[in-house]
Rosetta silent file (secondary structure, phi, psi, omega in degrees, C-alpha in Angstrom):
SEQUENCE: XXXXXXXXXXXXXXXXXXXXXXXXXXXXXXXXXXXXXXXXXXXXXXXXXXXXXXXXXXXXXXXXXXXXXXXXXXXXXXXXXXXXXXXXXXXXXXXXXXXXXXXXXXXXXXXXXXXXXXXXXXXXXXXXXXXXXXXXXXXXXXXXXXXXXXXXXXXXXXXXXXXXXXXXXXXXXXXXXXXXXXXXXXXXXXXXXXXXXXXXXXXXXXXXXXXXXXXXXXXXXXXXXXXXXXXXXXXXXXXXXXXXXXXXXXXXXXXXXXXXXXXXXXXXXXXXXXXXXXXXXXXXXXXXXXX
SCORE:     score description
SCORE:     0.000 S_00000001
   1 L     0.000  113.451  145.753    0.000    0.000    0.000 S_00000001
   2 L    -2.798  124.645  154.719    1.062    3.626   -0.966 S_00000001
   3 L   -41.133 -172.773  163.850    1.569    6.768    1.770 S_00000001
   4 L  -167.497  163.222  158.829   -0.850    8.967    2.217 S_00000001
   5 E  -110.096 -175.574 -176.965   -1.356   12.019    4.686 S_00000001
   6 E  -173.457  172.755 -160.555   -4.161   12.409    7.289 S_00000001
   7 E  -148.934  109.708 -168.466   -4.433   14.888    9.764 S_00000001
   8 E  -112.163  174.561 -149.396   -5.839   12.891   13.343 S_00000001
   9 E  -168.832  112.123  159.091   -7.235   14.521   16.299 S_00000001
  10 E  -128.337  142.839 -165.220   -7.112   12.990   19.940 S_00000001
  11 L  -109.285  165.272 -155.818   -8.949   14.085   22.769 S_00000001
  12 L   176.604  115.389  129.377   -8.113   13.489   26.709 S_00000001
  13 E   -85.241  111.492  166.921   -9.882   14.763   30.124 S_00000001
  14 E  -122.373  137.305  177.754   -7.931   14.283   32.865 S_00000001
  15 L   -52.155   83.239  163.739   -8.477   14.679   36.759 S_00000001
  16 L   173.890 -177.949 -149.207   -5.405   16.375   37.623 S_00000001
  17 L   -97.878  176.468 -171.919   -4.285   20.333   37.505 S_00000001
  18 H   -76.980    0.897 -179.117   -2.875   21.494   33.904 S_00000001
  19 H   -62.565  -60.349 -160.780    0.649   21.922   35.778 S_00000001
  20 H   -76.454  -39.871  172.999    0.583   18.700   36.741 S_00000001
  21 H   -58.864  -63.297  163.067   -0.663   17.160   33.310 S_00000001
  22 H   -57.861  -27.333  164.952    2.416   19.211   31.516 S_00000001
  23 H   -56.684  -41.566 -164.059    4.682   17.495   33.381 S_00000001
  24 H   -93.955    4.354  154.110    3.897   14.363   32.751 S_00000001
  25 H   -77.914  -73.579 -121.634    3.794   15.436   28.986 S_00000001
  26 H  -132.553  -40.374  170.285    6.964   16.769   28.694 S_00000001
  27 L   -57.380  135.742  171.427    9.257   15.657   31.777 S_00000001
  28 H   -44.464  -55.434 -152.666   12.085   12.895   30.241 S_00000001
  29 H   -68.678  -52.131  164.098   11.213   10.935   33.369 S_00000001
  30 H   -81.238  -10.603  146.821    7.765   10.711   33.180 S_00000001
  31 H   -62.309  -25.895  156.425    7.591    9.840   29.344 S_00000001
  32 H   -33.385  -68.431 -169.140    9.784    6.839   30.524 S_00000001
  33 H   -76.671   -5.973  172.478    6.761    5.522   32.139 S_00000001
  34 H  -137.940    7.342 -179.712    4.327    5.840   29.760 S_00000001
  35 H   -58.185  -44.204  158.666    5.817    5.995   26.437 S_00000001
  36 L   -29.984   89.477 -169.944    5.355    2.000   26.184 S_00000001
  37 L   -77.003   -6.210  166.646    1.782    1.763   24.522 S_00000001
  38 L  -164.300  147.657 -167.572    1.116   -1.701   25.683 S_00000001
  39 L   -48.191  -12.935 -176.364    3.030   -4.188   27.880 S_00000001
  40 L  -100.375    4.698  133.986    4.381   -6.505   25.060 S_00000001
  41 L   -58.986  108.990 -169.741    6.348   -3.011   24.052 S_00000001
  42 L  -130.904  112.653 -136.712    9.694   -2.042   25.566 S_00000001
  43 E  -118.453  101.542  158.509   10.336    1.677   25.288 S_00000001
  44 E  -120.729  125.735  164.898   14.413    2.707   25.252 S_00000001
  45 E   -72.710  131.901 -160.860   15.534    6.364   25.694 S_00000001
  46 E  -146.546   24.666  116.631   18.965    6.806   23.895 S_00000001
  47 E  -178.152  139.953  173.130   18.597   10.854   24.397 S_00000001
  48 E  -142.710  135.717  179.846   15.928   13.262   25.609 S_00000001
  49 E  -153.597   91.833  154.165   16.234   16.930   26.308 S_00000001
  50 L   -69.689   90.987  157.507   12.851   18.787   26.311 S_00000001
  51 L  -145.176  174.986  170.610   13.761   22.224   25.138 S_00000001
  52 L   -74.643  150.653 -161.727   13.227   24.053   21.802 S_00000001
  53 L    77.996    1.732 -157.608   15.676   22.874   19.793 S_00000001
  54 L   -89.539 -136.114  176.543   15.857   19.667   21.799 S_00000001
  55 E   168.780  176.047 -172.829   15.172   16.105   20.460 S_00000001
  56 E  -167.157  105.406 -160.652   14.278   12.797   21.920 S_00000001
  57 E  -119.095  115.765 -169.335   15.443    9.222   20.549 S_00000001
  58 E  -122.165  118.561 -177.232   13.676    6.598   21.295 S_00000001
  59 E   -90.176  127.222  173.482   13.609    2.495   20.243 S_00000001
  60 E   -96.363  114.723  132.814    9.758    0.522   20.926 S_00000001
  61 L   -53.708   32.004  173.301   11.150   -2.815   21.198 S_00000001
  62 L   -24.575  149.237  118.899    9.058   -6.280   20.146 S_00000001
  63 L   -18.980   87.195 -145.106   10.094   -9.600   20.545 S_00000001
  64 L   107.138  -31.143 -151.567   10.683  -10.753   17.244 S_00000001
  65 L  -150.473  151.170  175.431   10.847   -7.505   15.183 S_00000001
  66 L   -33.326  171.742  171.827   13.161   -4.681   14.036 S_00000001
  67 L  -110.452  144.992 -168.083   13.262   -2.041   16.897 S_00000001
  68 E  -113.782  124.942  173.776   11.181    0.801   15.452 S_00000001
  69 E   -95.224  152.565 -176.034   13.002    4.372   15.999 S_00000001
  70 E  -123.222  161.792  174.693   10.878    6.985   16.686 S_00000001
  71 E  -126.697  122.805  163.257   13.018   10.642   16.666 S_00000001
  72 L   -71.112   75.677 -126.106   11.158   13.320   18.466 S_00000001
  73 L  -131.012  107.522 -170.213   12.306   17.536   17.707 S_00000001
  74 E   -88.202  128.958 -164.243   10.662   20.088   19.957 S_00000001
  75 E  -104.112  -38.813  177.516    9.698   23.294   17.567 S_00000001
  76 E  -153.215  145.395 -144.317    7.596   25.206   20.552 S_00000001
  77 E  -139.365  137.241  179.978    7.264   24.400   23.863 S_00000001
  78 E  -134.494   87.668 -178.365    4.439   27.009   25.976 S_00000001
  79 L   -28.910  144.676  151.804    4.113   25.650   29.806 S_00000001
  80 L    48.322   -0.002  167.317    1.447   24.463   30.527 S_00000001
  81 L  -139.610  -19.314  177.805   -0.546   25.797   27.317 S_00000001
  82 E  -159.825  157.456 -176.708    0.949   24.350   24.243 S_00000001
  83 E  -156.943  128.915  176.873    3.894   22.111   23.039 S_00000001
  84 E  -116.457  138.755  168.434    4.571   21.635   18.843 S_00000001
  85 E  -146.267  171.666  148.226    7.351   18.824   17.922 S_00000001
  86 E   -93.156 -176.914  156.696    8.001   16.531   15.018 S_00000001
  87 E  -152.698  159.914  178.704    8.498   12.936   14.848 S_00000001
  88 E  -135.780  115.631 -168.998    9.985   10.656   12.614 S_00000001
  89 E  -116.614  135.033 -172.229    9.184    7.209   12.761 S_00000001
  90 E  -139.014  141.633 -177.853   11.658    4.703   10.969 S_00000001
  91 E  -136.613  117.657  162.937   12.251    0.698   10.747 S_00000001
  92 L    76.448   31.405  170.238   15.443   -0.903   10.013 S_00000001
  93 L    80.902   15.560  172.666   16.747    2.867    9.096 S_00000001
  94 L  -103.236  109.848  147.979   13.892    2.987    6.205 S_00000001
  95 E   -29.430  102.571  178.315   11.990    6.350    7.246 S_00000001
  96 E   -98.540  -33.982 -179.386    8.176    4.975    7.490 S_00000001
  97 E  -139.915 -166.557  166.946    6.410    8.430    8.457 S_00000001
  98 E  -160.686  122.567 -176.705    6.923   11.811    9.453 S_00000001
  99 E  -115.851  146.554  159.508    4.237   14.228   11.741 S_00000001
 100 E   -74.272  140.413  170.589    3.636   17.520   12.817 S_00000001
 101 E  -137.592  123.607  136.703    2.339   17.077   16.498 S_00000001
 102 E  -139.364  153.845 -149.595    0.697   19.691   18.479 S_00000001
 103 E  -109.171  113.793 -173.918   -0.478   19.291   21.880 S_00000001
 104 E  -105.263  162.601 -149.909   -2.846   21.995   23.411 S_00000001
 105 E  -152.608  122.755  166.446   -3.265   21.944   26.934 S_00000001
 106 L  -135.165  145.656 -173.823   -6.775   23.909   29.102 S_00000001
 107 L   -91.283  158.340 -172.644   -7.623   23.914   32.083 S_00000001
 108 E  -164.076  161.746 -143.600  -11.138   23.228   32.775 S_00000001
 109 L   -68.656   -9.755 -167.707  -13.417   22.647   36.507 S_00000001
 110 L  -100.244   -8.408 -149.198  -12.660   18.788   36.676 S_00000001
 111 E   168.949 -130.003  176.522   -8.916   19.065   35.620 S_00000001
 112 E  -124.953  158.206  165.264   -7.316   19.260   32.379 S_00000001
 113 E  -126.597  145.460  163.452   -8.065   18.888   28.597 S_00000001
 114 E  -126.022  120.313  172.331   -5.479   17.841   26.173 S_00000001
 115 E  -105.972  132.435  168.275   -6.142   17.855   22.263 S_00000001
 116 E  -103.524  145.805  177.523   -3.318   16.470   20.598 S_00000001
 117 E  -112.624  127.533  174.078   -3.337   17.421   16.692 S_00000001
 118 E  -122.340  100.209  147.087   -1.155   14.977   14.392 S_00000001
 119 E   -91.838  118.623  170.134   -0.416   15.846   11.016 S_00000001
 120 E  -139.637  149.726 -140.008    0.798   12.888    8.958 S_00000001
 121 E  -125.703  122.811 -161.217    2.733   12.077    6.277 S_00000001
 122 E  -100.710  138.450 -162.712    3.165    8.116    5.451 S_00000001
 123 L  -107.352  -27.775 -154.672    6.170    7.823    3.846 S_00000001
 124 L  -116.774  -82.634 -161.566    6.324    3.624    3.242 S_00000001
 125 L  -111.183  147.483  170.201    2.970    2.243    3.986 S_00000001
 126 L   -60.169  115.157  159.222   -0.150    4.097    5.293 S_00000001
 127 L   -88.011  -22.531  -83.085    0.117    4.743    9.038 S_00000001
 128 H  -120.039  -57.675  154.327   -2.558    6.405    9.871 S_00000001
 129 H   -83.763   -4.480  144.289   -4.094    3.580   11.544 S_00000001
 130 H   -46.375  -69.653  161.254   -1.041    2.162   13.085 S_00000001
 131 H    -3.613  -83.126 -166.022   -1.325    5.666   14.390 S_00000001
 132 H   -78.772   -8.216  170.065   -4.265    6.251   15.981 S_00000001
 133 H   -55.776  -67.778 -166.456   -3.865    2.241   17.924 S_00000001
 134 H   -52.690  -57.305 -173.202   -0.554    3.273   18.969 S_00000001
 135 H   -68.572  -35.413 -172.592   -0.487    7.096   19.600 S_00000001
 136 H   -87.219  -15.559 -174.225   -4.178    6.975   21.366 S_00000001
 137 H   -74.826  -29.744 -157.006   -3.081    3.819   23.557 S_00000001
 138 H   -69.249  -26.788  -98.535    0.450    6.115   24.437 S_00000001
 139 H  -140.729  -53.983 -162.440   -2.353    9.077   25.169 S_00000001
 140 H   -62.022  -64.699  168.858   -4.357    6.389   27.720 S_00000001
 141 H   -51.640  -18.235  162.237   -1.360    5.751   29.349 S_00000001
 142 H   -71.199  -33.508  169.518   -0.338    9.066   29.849 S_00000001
 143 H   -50.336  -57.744 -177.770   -4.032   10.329   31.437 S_00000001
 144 H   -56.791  -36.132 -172.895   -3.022    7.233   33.970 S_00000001
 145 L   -81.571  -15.608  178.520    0.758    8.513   35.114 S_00000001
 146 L   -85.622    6.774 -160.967   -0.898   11.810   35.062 S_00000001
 147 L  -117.745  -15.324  161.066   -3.403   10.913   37.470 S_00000001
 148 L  -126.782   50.177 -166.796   -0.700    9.585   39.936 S_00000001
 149 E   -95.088  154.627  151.169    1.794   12.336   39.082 S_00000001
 150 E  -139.852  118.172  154.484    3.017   15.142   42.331 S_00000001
 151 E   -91.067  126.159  148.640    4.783   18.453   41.082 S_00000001
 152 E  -128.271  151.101 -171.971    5.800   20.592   43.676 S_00000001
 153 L  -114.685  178.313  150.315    7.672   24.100   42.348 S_00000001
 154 L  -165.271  164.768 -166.838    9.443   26.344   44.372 S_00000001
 155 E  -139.031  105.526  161.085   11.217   29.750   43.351 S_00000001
 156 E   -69.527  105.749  153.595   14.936   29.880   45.347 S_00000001
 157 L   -64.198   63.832  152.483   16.460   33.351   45.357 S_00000001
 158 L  -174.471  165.958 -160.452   19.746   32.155   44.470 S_00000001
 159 L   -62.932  153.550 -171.905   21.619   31.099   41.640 S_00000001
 160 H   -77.795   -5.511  170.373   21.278   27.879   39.979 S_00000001
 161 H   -75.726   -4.357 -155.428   24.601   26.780   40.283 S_00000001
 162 H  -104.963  -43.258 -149.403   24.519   27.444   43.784 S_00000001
 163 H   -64.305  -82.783 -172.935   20.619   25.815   44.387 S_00000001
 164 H    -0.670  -87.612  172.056   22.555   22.730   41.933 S_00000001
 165 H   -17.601  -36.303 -135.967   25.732   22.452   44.359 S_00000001
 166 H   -92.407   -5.861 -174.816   23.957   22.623   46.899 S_00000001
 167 H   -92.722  -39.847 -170.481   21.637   19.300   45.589 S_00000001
 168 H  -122.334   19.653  144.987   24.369   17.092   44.126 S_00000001
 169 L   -35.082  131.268  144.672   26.879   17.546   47.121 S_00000001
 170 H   -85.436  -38.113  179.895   26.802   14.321   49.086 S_00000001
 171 H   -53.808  -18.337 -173.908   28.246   16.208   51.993 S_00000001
 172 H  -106.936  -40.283 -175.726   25.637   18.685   51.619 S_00000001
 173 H   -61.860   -3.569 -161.204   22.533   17.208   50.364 S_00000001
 174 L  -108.030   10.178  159.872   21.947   14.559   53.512 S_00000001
 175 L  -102.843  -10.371 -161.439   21.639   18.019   55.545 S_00000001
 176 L  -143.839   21.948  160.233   18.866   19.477   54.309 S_00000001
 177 L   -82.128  177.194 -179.672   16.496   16.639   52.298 S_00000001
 178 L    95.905  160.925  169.782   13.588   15.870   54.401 S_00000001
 179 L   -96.704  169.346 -173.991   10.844   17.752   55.661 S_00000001
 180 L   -44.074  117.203 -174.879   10.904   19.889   58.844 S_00000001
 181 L    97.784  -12.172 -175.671   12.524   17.843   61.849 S_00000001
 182 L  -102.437  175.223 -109.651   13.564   14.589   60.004 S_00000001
 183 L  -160.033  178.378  172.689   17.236   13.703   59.934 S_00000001
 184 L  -169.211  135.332 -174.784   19.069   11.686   57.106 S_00000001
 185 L  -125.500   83.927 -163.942   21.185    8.779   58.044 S_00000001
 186 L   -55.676  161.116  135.454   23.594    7.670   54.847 S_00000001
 187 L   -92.468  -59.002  173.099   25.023    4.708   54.006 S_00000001
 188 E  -138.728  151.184 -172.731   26.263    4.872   51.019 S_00000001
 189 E  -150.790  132.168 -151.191   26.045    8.234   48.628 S_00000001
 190 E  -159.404   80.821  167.141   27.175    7.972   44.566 S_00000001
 191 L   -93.654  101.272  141.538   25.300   11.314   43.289 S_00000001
 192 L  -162.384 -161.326  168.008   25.403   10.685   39.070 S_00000001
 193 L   -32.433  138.293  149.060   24.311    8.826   36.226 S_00000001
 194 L    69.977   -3.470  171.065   23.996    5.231   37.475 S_00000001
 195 L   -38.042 -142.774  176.723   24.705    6.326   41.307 S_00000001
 196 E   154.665  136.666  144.868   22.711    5.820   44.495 S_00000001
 197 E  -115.368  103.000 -178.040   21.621    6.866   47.732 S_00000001
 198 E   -70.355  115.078  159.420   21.312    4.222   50.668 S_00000001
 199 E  -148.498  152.793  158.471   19.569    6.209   53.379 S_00000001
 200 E   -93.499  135.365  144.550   17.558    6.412   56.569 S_00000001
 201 E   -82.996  114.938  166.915   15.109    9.288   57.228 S_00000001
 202 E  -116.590  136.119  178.958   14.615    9.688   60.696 S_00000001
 203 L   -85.726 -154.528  178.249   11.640   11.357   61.644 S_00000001
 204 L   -99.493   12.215 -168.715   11.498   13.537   64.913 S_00000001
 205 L  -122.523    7.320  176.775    9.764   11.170   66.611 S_00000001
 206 L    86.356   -2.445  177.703   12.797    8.360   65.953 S_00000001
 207 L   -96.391  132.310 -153.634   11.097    6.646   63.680 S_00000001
 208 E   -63.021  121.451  135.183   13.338    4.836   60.597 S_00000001
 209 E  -130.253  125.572 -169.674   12.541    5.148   57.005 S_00000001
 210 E   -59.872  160.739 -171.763   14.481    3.400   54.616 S_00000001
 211 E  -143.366  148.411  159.938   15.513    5.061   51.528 S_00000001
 212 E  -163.290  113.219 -142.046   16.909    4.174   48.316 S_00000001
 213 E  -103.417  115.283  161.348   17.388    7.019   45.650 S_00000001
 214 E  -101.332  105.032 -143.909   18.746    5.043   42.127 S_00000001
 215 E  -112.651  133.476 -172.052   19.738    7.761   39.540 S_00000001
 216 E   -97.832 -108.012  168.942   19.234    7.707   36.137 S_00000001
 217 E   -75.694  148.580  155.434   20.131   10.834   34.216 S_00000001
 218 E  -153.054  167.136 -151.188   21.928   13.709   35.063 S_00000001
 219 E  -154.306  103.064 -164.805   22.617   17.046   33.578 S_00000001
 220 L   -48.474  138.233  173.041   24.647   19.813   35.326 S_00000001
 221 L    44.117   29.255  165.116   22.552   22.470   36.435 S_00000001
 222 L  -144.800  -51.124 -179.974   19.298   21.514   34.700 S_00000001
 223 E  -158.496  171.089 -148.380   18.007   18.078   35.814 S_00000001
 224 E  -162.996   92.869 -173.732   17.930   15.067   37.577 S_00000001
 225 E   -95.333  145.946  167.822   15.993   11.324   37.593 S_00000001
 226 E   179.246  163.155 -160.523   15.957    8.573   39.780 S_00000001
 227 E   -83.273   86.683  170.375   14.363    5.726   41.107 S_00000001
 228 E   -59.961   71.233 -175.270   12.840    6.107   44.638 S_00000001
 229 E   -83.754  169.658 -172.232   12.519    2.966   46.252 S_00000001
 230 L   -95.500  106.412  163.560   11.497    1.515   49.821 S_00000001
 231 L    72.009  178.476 -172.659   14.998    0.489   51.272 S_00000001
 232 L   -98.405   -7.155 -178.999   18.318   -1.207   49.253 S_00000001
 233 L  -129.521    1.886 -166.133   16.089   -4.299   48.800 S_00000001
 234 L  -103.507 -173.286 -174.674   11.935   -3.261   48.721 S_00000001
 235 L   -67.406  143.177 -174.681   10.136   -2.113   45.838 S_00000001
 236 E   -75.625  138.672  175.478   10.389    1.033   43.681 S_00000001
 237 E   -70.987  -71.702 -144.681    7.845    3.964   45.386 S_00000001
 238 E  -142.967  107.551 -175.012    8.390    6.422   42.469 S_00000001
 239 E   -82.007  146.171 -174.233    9.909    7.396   39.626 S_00000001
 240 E  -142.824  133.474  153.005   11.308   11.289   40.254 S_00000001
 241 E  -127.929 -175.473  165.803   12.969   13.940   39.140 S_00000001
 242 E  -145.748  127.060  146.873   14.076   17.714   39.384 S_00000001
 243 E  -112.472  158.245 -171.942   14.700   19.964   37.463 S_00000001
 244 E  -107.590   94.682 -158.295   16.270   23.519   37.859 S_00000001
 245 E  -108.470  116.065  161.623   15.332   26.660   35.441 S_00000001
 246 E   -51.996  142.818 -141.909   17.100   30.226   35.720 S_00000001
 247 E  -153.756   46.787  178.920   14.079   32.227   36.955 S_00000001
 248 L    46.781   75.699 -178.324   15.661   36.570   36.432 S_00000001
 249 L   108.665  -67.984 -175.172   18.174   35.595   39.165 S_00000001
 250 E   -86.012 -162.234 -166.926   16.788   33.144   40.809 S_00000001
 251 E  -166.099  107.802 -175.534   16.052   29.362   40.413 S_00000001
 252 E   -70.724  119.033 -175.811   12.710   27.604   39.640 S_00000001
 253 E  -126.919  112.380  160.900   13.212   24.386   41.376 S_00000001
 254 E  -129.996  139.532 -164.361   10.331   21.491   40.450 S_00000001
 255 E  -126.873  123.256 -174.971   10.521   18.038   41.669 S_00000001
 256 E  -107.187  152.805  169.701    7.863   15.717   39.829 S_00000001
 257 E  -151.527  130.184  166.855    7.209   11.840   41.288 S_00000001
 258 E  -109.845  104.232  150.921    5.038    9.131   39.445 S_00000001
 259 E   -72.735  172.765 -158.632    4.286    6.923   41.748 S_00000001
 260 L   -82.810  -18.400 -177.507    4.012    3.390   41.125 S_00000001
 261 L  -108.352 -172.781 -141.968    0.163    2.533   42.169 S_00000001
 262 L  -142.542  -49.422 -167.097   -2.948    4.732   41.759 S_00000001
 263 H   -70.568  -36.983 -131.569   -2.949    3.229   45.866 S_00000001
 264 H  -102.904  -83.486  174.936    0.670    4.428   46.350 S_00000001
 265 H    -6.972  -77.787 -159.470   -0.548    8.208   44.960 S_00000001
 266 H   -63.528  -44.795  149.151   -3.506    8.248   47.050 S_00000001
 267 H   -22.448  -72.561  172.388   -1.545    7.156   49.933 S_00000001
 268 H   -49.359  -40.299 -158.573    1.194    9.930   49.812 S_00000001
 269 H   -80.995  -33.052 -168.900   -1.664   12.519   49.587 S_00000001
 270 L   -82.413    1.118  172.427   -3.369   11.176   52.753 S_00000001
 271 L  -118.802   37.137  169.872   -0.403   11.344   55.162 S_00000001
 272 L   108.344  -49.074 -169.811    0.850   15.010   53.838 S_00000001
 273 H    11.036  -68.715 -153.011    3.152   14.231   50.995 S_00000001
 274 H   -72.511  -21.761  179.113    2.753   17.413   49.328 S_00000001
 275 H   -94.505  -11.905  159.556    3.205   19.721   51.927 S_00000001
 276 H   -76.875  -60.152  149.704    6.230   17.495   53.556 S_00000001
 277 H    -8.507  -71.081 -168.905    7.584   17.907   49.718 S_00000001
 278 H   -78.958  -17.340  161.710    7.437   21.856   49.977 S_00000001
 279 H   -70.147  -45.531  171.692    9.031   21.687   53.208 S_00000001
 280 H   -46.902  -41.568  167.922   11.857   19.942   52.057 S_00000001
 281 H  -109.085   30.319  169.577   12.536   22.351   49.640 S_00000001
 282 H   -82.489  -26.825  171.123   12.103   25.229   51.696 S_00000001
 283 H   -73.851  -31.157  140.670   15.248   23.647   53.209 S_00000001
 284 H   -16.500  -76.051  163.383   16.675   23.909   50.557 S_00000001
 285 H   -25.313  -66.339 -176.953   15.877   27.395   50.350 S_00000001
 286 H   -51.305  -51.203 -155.801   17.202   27.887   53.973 S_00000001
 287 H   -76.222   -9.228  176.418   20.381   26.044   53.148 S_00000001
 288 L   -81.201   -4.473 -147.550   21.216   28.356   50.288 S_00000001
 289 L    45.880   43.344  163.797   20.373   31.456   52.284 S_00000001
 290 L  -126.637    3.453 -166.092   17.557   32.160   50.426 S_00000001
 291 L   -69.834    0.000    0.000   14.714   30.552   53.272 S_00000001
């Protein structure tokens, strides 16, 4: 069969705020988790940098079958109200399509709306309904991590090299994670690419919680992933990141977490999470001399 173009149109309402919904759009970390459009798929990132001008290279995996590249190239990126990119999708280095994608983003009383717009141009074979299986299943999954996503911001008066430093220390960072009154008791501390951090959190009341921070990417003075697990041996809590944005001076610091349940989410919210979160990185704040 011939190429063709088409021009597809997907729709999304999701519970969650449009903050939180952009994240999970656009953070490296959280595309991780939902880029995979169905479990017999295996999703590898070989580079992602959401900025204009960025890109994002990605393989979908099969059992059986070529690994299909997809290349992603962000043309306009509007927080929280709009994001334009290409893609290029290609098997066995044969180009098969190539789309315009933009993603509009409103807020509305339950949540969020997302319309994604796809213009596309089949280059091999007609995609267009490969398409709309694939791209609206990637779309389901994304509604779900966005529905157990937590963004907390903060805005640090101080520079980002300093807010950085002051994060990817090990002597410094086990003084000031935690929320107001807990404690940090290392074991072992390896902050980069492919690190870890073995820790306890002790709360003020003496009570232990294991920690175990397993770090994926990292990228001086703009961001930072890793795996947040229960302990050096329990199960991963959350995948998380941070990133750090020059802010006229200052230094927009947001730390995103996808937890791993819908239970786990729901959990977090009901003891505090979010407001133990913004303490922590008020300590931050403090420890910079900006608090």
């Amino acid at each position: 069969m011939s190429g063709g173009c088409a021009t597809l149109v997907f729709e999304r309402d999701v519970a969650v705020p449009v903050a939180t919904l952009w994240q999970a759009w656009t953070a490296p970390a959280a595309r991780a988790v939902w880029a995979a459009p169905t479990p017999s798929v295996t999703v590898e990132f070989l580079e992602a940098d959401t900025k204009v001008g960025g890109r994002e290279v990605s393989l979908c995996k099969v059992e059986g079958q070529p690994d299909i590249r997809c290349e992603c190239g962000w043309l306009a990126l509007e927080p929280a109200r709009r994001s334009v990119n290409y893609e290029v999708i290609s098997a066995e280095e044969i180009p098969q399509s190539a789309a315009l994608v933009t993603a509009d983003f409103a807020s509305t009383g339950a949540g969020s709306r997302l319309v994604v717009s796809v213009q596309l141009s089949s280059l091999a074979v007609d995609m267009a309904a490969d398409y709309r299986q694939e791209f609206g299943a990637g779309l389901d999954n994304l509604a779900d991590v966005a529905a157990r996503t937590m963004v907390l911001e903060r805005v640090i008066r101080a520079p980002r090299r300093v807010v950085w430093s002051a994060w990817m220390n090990p002597e410094t960072l086990p003084q000031w994670w935690g929320p107001e009154g807990f404690s940090c008791r290392t074991t072992r501390i390896d902050l980069r690419t492919g690190g870890e951090w073995v820790f306890d959190m002790i709360a003020p009341d003496g009570t232990v919680f294991p920690n175990h921070h397993q770090y994926g990417e990292v990228r001086t003075e703009d961001r930072l992933s890793y795996a947040l697990n229960w302990g050096e041996s329990g199960p991963k809590h959350a995948d998380a990141w941070a990133m750090f944005e020059e802010e006229e001076g200052a230094t927009k610091v947001t730390l995103g977490m996808v937890f791993s349940t819908a239970a786990e989410f729901q959990e977090a919210r009901g003891f505090g999470a979010e407001a133990l979160g913004l303490q922590t990185l008020g300590k931050l704040a403090h420890f910079v001399g900006a608090g």
